[in-house]
KEKE-3310 file (N, C-alpha, C; in steps of 0.2 Angstrom, whole numbers, plus 5000, padded with zeros to 4 digits):
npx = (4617:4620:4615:4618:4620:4611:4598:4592:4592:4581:4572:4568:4565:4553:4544:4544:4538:4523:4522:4518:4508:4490:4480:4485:4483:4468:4467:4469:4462:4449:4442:4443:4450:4460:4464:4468:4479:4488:4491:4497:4508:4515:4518:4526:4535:4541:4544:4555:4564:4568:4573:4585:4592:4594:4601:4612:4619:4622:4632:4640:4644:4649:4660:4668:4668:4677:4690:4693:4697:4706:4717:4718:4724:4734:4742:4742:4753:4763:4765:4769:4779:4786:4790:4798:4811:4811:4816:4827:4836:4839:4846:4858:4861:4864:4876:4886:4886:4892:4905:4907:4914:4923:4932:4934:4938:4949:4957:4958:4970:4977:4980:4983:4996:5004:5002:5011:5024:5026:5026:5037:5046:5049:5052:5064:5068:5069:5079:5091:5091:5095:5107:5113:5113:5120:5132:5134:5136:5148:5154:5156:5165:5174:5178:5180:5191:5199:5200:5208:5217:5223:5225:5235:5246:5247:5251:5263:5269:5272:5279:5291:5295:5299:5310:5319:5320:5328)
npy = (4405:4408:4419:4434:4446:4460:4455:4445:4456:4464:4455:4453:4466:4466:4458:4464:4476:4469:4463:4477:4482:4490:4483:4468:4470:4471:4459:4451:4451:4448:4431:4420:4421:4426:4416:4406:4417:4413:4402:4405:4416:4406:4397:4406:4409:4398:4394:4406:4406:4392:4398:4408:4397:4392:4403:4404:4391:4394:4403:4399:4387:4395:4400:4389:4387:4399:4395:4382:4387:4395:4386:4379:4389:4391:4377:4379:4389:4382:4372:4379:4383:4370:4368:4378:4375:4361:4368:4374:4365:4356:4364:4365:4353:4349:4357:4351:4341:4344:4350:4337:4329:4337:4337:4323:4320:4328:4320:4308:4313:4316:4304:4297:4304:4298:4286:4286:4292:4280:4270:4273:4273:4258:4254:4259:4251:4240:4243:4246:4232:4225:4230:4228:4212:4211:4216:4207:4194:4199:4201:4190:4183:4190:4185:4172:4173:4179:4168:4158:4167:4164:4152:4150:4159:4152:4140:4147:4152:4139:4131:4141:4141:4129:4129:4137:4132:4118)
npz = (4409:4420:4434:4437:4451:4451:4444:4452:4463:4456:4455:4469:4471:4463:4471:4482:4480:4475:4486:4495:4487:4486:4484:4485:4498:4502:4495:4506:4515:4513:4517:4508:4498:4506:4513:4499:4493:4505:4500:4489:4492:4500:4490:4484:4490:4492:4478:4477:4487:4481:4471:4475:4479:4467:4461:4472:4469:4454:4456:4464:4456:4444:4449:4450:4439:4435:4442:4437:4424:4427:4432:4421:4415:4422:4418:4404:4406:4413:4404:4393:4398:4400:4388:4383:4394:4390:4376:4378:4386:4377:4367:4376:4377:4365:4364:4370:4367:4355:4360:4367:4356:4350:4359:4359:4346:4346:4357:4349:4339:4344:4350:4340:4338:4348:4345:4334:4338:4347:4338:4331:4342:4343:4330:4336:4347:4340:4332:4338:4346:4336:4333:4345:4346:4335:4342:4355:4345:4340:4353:4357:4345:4348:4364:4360:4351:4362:4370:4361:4361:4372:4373:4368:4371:4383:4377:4372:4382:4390:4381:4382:4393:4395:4387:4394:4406:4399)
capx = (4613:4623:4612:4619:4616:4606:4594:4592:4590:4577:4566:4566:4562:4548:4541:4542:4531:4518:4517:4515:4503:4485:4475:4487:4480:4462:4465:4472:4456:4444:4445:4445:4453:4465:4469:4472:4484:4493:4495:4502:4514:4519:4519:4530:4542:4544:4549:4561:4571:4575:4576:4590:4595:4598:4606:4619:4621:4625:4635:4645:4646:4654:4668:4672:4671:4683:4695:4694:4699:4713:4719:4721:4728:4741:4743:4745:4758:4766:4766:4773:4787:4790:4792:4805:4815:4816:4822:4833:4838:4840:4851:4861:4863:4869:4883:4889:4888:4898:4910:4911:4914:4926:4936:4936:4943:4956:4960:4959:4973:4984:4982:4986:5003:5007:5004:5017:5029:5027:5027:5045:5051:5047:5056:5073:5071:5070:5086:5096:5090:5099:5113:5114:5112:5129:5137:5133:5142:5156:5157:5156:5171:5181:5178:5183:5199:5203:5201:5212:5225:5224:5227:5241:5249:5249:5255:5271:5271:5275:5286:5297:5298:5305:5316:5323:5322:5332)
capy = (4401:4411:4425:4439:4449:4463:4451:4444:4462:4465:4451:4456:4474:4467:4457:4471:4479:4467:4464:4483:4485:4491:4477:4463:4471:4467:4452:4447:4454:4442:4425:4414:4423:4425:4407:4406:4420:4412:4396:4408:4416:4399:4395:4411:4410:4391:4398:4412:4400:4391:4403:4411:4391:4391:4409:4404:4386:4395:4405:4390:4384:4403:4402:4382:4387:4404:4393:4377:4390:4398:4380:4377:4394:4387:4371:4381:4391:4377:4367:4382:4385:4363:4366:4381:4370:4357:4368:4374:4361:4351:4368:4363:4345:4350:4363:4347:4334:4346:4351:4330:4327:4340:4333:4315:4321:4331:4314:4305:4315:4314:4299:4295:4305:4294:4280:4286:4290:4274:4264:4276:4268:4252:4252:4261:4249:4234:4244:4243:4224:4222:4232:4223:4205:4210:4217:4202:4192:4202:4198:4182:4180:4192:4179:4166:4175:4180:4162:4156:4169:4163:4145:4151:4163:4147:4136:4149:4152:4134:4131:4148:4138:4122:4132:4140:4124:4114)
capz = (4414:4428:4437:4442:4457:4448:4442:4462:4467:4451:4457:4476:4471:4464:4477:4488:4476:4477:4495:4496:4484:4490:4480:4490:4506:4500:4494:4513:4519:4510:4518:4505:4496:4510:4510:4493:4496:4509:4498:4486:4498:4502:4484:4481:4496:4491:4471:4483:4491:4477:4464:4479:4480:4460:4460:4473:4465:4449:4458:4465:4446:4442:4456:4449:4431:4434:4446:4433:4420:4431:4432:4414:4410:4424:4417:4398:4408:4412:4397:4387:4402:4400:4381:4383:4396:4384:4370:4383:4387:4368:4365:4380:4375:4356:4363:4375:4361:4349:4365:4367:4350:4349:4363:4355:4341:4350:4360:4344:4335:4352:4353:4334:4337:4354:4343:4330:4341:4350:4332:4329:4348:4343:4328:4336:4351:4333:4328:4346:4347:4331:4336:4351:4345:4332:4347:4355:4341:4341:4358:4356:4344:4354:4369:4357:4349:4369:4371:4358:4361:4378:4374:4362:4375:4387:4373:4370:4389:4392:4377:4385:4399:4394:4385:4400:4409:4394)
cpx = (4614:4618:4617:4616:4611:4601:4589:4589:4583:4572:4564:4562:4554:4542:4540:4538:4524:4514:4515:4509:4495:4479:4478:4483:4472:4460:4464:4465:4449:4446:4447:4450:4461:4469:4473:4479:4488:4497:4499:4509:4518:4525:4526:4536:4545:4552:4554:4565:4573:4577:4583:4594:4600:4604:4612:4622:4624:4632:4643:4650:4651:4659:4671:4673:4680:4686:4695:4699:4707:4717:4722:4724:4735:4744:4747:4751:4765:4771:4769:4782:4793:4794:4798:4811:4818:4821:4826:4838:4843:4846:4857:4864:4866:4874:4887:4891:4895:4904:4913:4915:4920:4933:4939:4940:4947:4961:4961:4966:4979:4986:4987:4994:5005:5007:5009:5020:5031:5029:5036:5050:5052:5051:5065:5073:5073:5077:5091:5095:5095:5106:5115:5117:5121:5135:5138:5137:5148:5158:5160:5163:5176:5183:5181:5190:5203:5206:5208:5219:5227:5225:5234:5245:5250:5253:5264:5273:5276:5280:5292:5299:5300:5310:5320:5324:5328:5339)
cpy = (4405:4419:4430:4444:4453:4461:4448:4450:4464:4460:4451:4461:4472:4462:4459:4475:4477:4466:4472:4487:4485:4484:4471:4465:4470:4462:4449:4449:4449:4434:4421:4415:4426:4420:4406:4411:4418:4405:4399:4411:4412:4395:4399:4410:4402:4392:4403:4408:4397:4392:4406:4405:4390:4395:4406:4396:4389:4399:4401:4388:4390:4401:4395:4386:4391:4399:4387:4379:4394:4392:4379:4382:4391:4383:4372:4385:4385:4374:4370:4382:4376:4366:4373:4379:4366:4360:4371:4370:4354:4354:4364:4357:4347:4351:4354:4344:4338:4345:4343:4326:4330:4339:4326:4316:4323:4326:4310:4307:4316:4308:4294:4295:4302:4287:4279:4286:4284:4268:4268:4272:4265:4252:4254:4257:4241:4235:4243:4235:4220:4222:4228:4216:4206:4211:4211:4197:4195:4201:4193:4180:4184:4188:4173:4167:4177:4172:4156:4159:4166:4156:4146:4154:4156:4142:4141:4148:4145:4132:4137:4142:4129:4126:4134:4133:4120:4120)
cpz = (4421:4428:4440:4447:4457:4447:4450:4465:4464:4454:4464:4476:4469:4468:4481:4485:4477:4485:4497:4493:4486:4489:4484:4495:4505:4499:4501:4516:4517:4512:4515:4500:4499:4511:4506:4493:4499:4506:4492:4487:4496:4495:4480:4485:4494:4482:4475:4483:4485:4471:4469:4479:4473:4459:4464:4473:4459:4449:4459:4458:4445:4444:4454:4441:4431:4437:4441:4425:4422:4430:4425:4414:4414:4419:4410:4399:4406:4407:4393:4391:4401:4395:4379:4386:4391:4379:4372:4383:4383:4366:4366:4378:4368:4358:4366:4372:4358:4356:4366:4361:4347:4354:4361:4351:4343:4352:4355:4340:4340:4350:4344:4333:4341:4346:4336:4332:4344:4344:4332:4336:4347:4339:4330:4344:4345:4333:4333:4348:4345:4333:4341:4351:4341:4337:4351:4352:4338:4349:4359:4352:4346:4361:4365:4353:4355:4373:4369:4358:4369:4380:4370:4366:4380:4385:4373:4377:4391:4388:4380:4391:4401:4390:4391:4404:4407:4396)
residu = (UNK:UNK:UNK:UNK:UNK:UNK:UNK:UNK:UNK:UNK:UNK:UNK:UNK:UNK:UNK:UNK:UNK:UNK:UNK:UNK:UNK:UNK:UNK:UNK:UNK:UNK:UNK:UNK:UNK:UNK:UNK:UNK:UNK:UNK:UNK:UNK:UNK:UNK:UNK:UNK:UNK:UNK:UNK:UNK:UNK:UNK:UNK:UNK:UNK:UNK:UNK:UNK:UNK:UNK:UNK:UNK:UNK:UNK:UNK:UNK:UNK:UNK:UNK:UNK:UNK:UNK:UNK:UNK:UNK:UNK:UNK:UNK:UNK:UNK:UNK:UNK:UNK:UNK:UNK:UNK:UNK:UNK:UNK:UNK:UNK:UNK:UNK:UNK:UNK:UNK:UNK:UNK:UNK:UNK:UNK:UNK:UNK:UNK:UNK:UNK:UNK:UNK:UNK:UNK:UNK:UNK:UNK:UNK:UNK:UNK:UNK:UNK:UNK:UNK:UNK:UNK:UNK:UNK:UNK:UNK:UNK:UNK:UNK:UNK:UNK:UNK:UNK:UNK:UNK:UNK:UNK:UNK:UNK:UNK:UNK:UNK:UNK:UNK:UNK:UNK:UNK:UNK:UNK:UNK:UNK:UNK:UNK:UNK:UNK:UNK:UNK:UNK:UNK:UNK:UNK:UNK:UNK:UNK:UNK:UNK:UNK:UNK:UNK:UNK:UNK:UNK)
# end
C-alpha cells in the first residue's frame, strides 16, 4: 500500500506531459470544451491533492510501522537481556545457596563438637560434684572426730587438773 517517491515523481512527470501536450492547448481553446477542461483540471488537481494527501499518509504509516518495529525489536532486546539476568542471576543464587548450605554444615559440625565437649564438662563437673560431696563428708566426720577429741582432750584436761589440784 506504501507509495514510494518514484511512483509520486512518475505520476507528476506525467501530468506535465499532458498539460504540455498540443491537443490539451486545443481543447482549452474550444469553450465548451473549455469548461469541461477546467472541470477536469479541478477534477484532477482534486485527485492530485489527495493522491499527495494518501502518499504522505502512507508515508506517516511507514515512519509508525519502522518506529513500531524498532520498538518491539527493543522490547525483544530487552526480554532476551531480562532472561540472561535472571539466568545470571539463578546462577548467582545456586552458588550462595550451596556457599550457605556449606556454611551450615560447617556451623553444624562445630557446633556438634562444642556440644561434646560441653556434654565431657558436664560430666567432669558431675565427677568434682561427687568428689566434693565425699570431701564434704569427710569433712564432716573430721569435724565430728575434731569435736570428739575436743571433748576428750577437755575431759583429760580436766581430770589432769583435779589431779594436780588433789
Amino acid at each position: 500500500m506504501v507509495q514510494d517517491s518514484s511512483e509520486v515523481t512518475n505520476y507528476q512527470s506525467n501530468y506535465d506531459n499532458i498539460i504540455n501536450d498540443p491537443v490539451y492547448e486545443e481543447i482549452k481553446l474550444n469553450e465548451k470544451l473549455n469548461e469541461e477542461l477546467k472541470f477536469s483540471e479541478t477534477l484532477c488537481d482534486q485527485l492530485k491533492n489527495k493522491y499527495e494527501s494518501l502518499g504522505k499518509y502512507c508515508e506517516d504509516l511507514q515512519i509508525n510501522f519502522n518506529s513500531i518495529n524498532s520498538i518491539l525489536r527493543e522490547k525483544q532486546e530487552m526480554k532476551k537481556k531480562i532472561g540472561d539476568l535472571n539466568d545470571h542471576n539463578s546462577k548467582l543464587i545456586k552458588l550462595l545457596v550451596e556457599a550457605l548450605e556449606e556454611k551450615n554444615n560447617i556451623i553444624q559440625e562445630k557446633d556438634k563438637k562444642i556440644q561434646v565437649s560441653d556434654n565431657i564438662i558436664q560430666e567432669k563437673d558431675n565427677i568434682i560434684q561427687q568428689k566434693d560431696n565425699i570431701i564434704q563428708e569427710k569433712d564432716n566426720i573430721i569435724q565430728e572426730k575434731v569435736n570428739i577429741i575436743q571433748v576428750k582432750d577437755k575431759d583429760i584436761i580436766q581430770e589432769k587438773d583435779r589431779d594436780i589440784i588433789q
